[in-house]
C-alpha positions in Angstrom: 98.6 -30.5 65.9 102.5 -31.2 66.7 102.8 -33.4 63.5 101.3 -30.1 61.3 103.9 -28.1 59.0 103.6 -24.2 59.7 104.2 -23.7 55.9 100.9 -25.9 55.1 99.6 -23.8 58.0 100.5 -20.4 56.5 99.5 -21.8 53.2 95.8 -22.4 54.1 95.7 -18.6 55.6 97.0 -17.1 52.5 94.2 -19.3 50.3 91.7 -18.3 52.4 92.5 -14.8 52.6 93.1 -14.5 48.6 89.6 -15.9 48.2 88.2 -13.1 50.2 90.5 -10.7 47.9 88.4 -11.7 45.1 84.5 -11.8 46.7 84.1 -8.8 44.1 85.3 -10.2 40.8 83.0 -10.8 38.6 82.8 -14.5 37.9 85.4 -15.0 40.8 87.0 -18.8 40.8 87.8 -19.7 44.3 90.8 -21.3 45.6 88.5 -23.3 48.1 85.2 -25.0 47.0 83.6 -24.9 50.7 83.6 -21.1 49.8 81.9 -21.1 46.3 78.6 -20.0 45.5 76.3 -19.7 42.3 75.9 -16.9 40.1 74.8 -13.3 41.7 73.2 -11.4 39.1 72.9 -7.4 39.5 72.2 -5.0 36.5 74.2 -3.4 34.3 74.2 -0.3 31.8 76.4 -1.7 29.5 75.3 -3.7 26.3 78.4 -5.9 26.4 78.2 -6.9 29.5 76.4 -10.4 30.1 76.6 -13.7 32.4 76.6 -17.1 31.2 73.8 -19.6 32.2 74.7 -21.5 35.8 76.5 -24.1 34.5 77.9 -22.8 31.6 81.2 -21.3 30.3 82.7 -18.6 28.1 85.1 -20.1 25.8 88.4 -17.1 25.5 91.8 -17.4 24.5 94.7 -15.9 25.9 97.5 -14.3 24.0 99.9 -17.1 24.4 97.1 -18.9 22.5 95.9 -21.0 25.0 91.9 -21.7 25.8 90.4 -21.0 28.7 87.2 -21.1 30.3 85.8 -18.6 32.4 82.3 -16.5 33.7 83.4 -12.9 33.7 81.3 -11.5 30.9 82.6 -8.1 30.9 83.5 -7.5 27.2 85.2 -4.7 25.4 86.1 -4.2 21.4 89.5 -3.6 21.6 91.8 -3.1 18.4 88.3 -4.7 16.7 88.4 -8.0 18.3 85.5 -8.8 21.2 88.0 -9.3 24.6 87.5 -10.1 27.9 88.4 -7.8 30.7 92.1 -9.1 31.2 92.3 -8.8 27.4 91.7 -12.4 26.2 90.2 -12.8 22.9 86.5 -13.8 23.1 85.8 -17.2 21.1 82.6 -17.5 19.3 81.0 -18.9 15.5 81.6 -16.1 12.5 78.9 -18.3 10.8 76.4 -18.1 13.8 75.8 -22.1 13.7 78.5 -24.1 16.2 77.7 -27.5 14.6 80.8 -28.8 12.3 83.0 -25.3 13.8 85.3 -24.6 15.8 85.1 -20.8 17.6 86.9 -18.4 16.8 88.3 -14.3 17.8 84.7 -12.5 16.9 86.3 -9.6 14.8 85.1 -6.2 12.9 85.9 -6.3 9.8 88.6 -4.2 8.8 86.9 -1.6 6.8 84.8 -1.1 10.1 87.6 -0.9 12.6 89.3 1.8 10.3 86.5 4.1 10.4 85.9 3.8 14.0 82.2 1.8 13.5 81.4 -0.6 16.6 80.9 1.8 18.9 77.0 0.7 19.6 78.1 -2.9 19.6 75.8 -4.7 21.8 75.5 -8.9 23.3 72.2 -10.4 22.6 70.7 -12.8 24.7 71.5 -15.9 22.0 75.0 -14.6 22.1 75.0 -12.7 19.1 77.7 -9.8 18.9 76.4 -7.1 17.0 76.6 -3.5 15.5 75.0 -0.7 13.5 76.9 0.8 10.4 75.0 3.7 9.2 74.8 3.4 5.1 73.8 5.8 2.3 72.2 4.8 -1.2 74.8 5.9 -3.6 71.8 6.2 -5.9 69.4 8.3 -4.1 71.6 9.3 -1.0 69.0 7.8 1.4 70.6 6.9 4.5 70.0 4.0 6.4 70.8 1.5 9.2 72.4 -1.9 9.0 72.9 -4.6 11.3 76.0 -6.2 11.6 76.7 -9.3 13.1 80.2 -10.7 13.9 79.3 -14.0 14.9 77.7 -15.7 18.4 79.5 -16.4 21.7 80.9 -19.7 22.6 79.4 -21.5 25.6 80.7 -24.5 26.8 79.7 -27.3 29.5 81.9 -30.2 31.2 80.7 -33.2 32.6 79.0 -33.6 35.7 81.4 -33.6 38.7 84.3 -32.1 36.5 87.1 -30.5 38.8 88.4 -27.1 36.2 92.4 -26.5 36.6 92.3 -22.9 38.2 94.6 -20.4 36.4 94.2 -17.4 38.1 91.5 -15.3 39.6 88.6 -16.0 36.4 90.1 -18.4 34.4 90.1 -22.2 34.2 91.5 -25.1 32.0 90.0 -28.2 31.3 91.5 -31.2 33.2 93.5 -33.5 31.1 91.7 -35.7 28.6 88.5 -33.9 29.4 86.5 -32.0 26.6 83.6 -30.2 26.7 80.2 -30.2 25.0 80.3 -26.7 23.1 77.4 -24.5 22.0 75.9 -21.1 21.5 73.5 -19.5 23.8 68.9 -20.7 23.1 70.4 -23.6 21.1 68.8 -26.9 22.5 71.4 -27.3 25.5 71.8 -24.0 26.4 70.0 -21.1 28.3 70.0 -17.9 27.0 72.6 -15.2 28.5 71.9 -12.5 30.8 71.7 -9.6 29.3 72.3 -6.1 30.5 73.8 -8.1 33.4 77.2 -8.7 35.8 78.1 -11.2 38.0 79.1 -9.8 41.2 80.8 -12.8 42.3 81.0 -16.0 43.1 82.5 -16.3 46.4 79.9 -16.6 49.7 81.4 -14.2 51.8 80.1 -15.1 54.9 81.7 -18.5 54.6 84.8 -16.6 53.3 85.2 -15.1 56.5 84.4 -17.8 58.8 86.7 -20.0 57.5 89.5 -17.7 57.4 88.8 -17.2 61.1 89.9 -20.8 61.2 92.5 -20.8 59.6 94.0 -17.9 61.5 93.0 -20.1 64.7 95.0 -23.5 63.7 98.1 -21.3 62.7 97.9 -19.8 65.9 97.1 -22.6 68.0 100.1 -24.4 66.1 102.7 -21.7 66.8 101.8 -22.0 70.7 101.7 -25.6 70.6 105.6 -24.9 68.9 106.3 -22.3 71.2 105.8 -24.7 74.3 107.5 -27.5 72.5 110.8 -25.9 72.2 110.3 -24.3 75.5 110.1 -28.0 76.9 113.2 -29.2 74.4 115.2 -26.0 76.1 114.5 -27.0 79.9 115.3 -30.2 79.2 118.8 -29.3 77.6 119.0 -27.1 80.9 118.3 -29.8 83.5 121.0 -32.2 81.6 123.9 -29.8 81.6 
């Protein structure tokens, strides 16, 4: 205990407690493993709102154009593009297929995004990102509906045993030299999504707690054990004067 640094102490209080911070997130990434859990499911009204298969990862990309990986599948369309709730773009296949692609913003097309269309945009379980644009027969003014579809999510899945770089509170890198398998959701190595779904979190709260308790236990054992240290150190400077 004397040999411990109060920093390192401190440090493992302030992880602990920051993990506890997050146990609402959605798709939470803890600072600590011993504290993780898997996916909590609990319905949703909104139809972008879906969670990835255990397992699995949303591909997104932040503004400074770097990927990430990361569970929290609370979308938005924002200025047209499908975004995550920090505001990263949402990677996914225009085309639909992910073989011989690589994913991309999911957009509405401009035309769309000028006249306000999107509005009912919904996630399907296979990850398609769709829309209905109401159209009229310039021949015989009938009006009818029309699916649009801007493309299907990204999902990818690291190797077994795979340690993610952590870069912030829902977000994660892939380790260096490390590259994921990469896939749409019902193709043959992917589950479906959760639809009509948010994850409340992936952080056991229970655990959370207990083991900040500890940690608030070594720092304080360590600042006594200090405290009686230097109290020794001072008598002894005493007795020698």
């Amino acid at each position: 205990m004397h040999g411990a640094s109060p920093l390192d102490a401190y440090d493992r209080v302030l992880s602990r407690a920051t993990d506890l911070r997050e146990i609402f997130r959605a798709g939470a990434l803890p600072l600590n493993d011993d504290v993780g859990t898997g996916p909590r499911l609990v319905p949703s009204s909104d139809p972008l709102s879906v969670v990835p298969p255990p397992g699995a990862w949303l591909v997104t990309r932040a503004a400074d154009g770097r990927r990430a990986y990361e569970r929290d599948g609370t979308f938005s369309l924002a200025d047209g593009v499908l975004r995550t709730r920090d505001g990263a773009e949402v990677l996914g296949y225009p085309g639909g297929d992910a073989r011989g692609a690589v994913p991309v913003p999911l957009r509405v097309p401009p035309t769309d995004r000028a006249l306000g269309r999107g509005a009912d945009a919904r996630v399907e379980s296979d990850g398609t990102v769709a829309y209905t644009r109401a159209a009229i027969d310039p021949r015989t003014g009938t009006r009818a509906d029309e699916r649009i579809v801007l493309g299907r999510l990204a999902l990818a899945r690291f190797p077994a045993g795979t340690h993610l770089q952590r870069l912030d509170a829902a977000r994660a890198a892939a380790p260096p030299g490390v590259v994921p398998h990469v896939g749409t959701p019902g193709d043959d190595t992917f589950p479906v999504l959760a639809t009509f779904s948010r994850d409340a979190g992936g952080i056991d709260v229970a655990a959370g707690v207990a083991r900040l308790d500890e940690a608030y236990r070594a720092f304080e054992a360590l600042g006594a054990a200090l405290k009686s240290r230097m109290a020794v150190q001072k008598t002894t400077v005493d007795l020698v004067k």
